[in-house]
N, C-alpha and C positions, 0 to 999 in steps of 0.2 A: 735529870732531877730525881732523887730519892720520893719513895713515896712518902715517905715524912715530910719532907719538904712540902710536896704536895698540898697533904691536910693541911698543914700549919698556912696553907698560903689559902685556900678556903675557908680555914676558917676566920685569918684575918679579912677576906673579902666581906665578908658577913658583919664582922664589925666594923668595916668600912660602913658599909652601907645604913647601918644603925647611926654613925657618927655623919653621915651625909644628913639622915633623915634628923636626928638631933640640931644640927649646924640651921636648917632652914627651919626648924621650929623656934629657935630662936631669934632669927634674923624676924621670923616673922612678930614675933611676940614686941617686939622692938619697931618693927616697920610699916607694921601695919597691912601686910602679903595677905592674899585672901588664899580662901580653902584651895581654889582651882589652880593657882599659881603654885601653893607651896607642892602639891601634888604635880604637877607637873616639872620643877627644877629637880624632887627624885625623880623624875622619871627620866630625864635628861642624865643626870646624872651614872645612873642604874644604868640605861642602855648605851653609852659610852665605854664603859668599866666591858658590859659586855662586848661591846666590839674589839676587845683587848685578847677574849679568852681563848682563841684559836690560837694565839700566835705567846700567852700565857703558860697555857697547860701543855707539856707533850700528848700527855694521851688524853682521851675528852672524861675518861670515869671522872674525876675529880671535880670536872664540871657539873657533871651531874649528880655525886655528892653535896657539891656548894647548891645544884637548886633545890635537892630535895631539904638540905639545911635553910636557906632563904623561903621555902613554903613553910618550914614548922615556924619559925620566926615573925612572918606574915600572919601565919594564922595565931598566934603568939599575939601581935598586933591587936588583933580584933577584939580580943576581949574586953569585957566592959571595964571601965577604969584606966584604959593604958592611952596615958598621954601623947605617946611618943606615937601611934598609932593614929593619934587626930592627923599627923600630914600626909598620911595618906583616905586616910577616911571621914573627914570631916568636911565634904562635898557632900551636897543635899540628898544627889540623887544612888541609887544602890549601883555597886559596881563589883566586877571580882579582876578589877584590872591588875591586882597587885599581885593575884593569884597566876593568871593569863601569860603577863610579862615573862612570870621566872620558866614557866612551862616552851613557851614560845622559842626561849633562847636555847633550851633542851633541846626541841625537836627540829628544830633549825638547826643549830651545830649536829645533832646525830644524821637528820636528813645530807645535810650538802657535803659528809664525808671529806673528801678532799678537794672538789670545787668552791673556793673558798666564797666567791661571787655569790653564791646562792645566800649565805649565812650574811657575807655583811652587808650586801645589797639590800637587804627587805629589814636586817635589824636597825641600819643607818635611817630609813624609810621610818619606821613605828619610834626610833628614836627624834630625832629631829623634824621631819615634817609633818607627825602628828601632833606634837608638841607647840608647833608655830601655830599649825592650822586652829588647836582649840584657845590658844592665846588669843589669835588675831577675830577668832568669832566673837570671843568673848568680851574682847576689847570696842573690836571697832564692826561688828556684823550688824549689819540692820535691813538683811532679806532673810527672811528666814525659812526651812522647812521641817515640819515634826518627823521626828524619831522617837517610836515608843511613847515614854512619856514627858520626852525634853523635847530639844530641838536643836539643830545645827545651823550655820549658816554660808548662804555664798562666797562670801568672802571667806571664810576658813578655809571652804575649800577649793578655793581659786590660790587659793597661798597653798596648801598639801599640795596641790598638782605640779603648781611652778618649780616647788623646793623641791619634789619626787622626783621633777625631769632631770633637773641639776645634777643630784645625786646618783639619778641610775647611766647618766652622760660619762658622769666621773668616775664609778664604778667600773660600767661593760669598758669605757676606754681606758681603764690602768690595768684591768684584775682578767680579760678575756682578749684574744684576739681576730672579734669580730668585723666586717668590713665595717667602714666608716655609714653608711645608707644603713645596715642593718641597724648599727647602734643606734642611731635617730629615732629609726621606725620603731624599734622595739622599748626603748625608753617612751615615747609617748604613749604607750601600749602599756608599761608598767605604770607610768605615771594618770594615765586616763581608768585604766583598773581597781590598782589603788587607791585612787580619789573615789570610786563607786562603792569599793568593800569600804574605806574609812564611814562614809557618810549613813552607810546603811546599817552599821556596826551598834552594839547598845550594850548598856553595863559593863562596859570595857572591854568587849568580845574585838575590838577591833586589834587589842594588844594580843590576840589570838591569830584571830584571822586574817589580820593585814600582812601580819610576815610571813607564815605559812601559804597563803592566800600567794602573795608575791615570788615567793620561795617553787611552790609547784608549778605557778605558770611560766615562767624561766627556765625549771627544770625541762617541760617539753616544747619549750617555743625560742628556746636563746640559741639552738644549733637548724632553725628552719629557713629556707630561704626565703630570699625577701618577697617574692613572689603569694605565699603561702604567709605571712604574716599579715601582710596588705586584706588577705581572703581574711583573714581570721578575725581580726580588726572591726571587716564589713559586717561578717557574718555578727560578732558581739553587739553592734550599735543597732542592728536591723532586729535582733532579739529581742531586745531592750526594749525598744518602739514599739514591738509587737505583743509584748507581753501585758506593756503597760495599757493596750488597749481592750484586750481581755481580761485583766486582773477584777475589774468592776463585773464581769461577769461571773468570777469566780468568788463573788465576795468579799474577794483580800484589797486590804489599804494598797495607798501606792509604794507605798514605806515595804513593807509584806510583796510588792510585786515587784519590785527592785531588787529583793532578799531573796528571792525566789530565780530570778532569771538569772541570777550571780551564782546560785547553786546550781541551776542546771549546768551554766557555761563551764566552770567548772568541773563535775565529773563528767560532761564529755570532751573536757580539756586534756584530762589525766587519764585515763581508761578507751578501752574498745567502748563502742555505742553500745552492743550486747552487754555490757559488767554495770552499764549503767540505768538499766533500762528499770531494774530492780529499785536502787533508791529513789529515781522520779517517780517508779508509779507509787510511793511512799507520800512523795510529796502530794497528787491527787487523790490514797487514800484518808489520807489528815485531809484534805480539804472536807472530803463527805464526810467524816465522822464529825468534826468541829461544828458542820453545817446541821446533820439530823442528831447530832447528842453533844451538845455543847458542853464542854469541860469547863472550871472553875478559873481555868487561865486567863491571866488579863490581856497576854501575848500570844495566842498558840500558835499562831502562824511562824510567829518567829524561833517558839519553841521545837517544831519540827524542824529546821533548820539546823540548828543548836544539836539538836542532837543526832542528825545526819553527818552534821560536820565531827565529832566525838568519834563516831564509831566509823567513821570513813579515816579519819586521821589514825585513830588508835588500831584500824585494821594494818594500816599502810605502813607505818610504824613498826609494829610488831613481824610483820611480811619481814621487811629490812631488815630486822637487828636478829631474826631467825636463820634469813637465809633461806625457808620455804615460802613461796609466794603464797600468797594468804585472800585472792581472789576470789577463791571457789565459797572459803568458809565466809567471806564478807558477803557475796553471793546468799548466802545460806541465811546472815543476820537480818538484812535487808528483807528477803522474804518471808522471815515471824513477823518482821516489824508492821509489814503492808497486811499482813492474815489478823495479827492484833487489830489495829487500826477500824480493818474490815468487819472484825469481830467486835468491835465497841458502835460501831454506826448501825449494824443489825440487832443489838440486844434488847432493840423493843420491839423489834417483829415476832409474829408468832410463830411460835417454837418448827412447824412445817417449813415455814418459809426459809426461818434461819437456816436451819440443818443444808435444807435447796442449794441456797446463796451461798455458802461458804462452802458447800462441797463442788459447788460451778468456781465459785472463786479458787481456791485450793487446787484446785485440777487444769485450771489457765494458768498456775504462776509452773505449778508442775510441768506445761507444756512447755512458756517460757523457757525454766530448768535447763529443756532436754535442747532446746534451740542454743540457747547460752554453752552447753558446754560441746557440742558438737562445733560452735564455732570459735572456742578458746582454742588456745596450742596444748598440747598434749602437759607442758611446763607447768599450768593453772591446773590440770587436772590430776595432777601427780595422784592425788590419796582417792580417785575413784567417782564414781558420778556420788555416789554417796546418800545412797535413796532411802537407804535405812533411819538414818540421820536428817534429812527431808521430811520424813513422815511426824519422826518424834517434833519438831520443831514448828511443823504448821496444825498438829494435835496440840502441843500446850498453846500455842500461843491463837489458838482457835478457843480453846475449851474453857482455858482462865478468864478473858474478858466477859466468855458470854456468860460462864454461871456466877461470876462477882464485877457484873457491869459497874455498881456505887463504886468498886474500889477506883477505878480511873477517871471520875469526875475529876481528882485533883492531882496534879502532876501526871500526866497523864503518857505523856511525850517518854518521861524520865522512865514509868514504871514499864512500859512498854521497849523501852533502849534497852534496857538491863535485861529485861524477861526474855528480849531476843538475844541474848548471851549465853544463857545458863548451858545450852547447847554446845552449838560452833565453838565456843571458846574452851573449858573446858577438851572438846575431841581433838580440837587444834594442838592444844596442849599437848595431850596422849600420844600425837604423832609423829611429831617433829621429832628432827635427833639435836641436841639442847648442846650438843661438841660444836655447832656452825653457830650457835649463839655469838653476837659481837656487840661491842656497844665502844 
């Protein structure tokens, strides 16, 4: 297929999905379709068409042309006065699911490369049985438990689970050829997973996290023997139980300690327990700083997640499409973020104490460091232990919070993500050779 061909065929997708989005605001306009319904037949729709696009496009750029054109369009949407934008946005509560969706199908086709399983496994999942699950809460739910500032219900996600199992049954046994006992054990395993990321998901983050979420625990748990899945299984459910019995002590909702034990299970799903050990102690230092300097967030517990998940996906991402594993420098991100963090919980100690605290603290993650890369492969540490670069990194992100503590009252999670970037990201950049770039 010509690349002309190509565009001409993305760009007609785009106008598909305008005339989808069109089609149900009329049906509704005439039928009487509520907000949640008409937003979820695009969504059905939209993830459908995606499950087309492997087998659509020869090569995936085009793909990834058509999301970048479906996010200007989206956000296109949003602005005030655009009709055609009510069937997606005309639900009460705030969402960036429209955003979420087009990125998800990106990182998904670019991640599962040529295991096709991985890609249509978790986008059939976020299409179809997220789409049942919020019908059928919406319809017929009458157990309910909070989320942020909605709520979900039993029954929705007793229907996700059921529809997840189906799908991942049909899936592993057309698209892998795994034994018949694995495929069981591991579809109740995707399907009990992602009924936890769905339920615990907010502002559409589950159009995020559900498929990528589904997508990396497949990636290292679909070639394990059945032995080691049964462990894995145990170990998730004994986590869970156990977390949610400390969460009250930690101050976090049960909502927030569900969101929490899914992110730990997770990067120690995906990573050596050393690569991980940096973003959790992130997650107990947002618990102190939230607890002794309250930020202006309504969510933050959930905002540290959010944005753990960002910079763990976008390291991972980038690792891939480089071709230099990106470990070391994620390593690197993680570590301003926990020195930040630490540096906004001390900024009302006095000036002795602070400098104490954060120079004990800065000197334990630096010990961490030298533990972590002494126990990587030589492959994560290609560009060097990188101490130069350490320094500069737990200095800004030491020095900024504490002499402009008001600045990170608000957004605080965000300004902190970013500020642990200016670094790592940037030198990454500087090093790599950009000829193994793939996409």
């Amino acid at each position: 297929m010509s690349v002309t061909l190509q565009i001409i065929l993305a760009l007609a997708s785009v106008a598909t999905l305008l005339c989808l989005m069109a089609v149900v605001r009329w049906l509704a306009a005439r039928s009487d379709i509520g907000s949640e319904v008409q937003r979820k037949l695009v969504h059905i729709g939209t993830g459908l068409y995606a499950l087309t696009l492997p087998w659509l496009f020869p090569t995936r750029w085009p793909v990834y042309f058509l999301v970048g054109l479906t996010l200007l369009v989206m956000l296109v949407l949003r602005l005030p006065g655009s009709k055609l934008g009510k069937t997606l946005h005309s639900v009460e509560r705030q969402s960036y699911g429209d955003f979420l969706l087009a990125i998800s199908v990106a990182v998904c086709l670019f991640l599962a490369q040529e295991q096709l399983f991985l890609y249509v496994l978790p986008i059939a999942v976020l299409t179809l049985a997220d789409a049942a699950a919020a019908l059928a809460g919406s319809n017929y739910g009458t157990k309910f438990f909070k989320v942020e500032e909605g709520q979900k219900s039993i029954e929705g996600s007793a229907v996700f689970f059921t529809l997840t199992l189906l799908i991942a049954v049909f899936c592993l046994m057309l698209m892998t050829p795994l034994p018949p006992a694995n495929i069981i054990v591991l579809s109740l395993m995707v399907a009990g997973f992602g009924t936890l990321v769905e339920a615990v998901s907010w502002r559409g983050f589950d159009n995020l996290f559900l498929p990528v979420g589904l997508l990396i625990f497949l990636f290292f748990h679909a070639q394990n023997p059945l032995l080691e899945l049964l462990l894995t299984a145990a170990l998730f459910t004994v986590s869970i139980l156990a977390f949610l019995k400390i969460a009250p002590m930690l101050g976090l909702s049960r909502h927030a300690a569900r969101v929490y034990v899914i992110t730990v299970f997770v990067l120690l799903a995906v990573t050596e327990m050393q690569n991980a050990v940096m973003p959790i102690l992130a997650l107990g230092a947002h618990a102190w700083s939230r607890s002794v300097t309250p930020c202006s967030g309504k969510y933050p517990d959930l905002d540290i997640v959010a944005g753990l998940a960002f910079l763990s996906l976008g390291w991972l991402t980038l690792g891939n499409a480089s071709g230099w594993n990106a470990i070391s420098f994620y390593g690197l991100t993680a570590m301003s973020l926990v020195t930040g963090l630490c540096a906004v919980a001390l900024s009302k100690s006095a000036l002795f104490a602070r400098l104490a605290s954060l120079l004990a603290i800065t000197a334990a993650l630096c010990g961490i460091r030298f533990v972590v890369i002494g126990l990587n492969p030589e492959t994560t540490n290609w560009n060097g232990p990188m101490w130069g670069l350490v320094i500069a990194c737990l200095v800004l992100a030491a020095v900024v919070p504490s002499l402009f503590a008001q600045a990170f009252a608000k957004a605080r999670v965000t300004k902190l993500a970013l500020m642990s970037l200016l670094i790592p990201l940037p030198a990454y950049l500087m090093v790599i050779d950009f000829s193994r770039f793939t996409l």
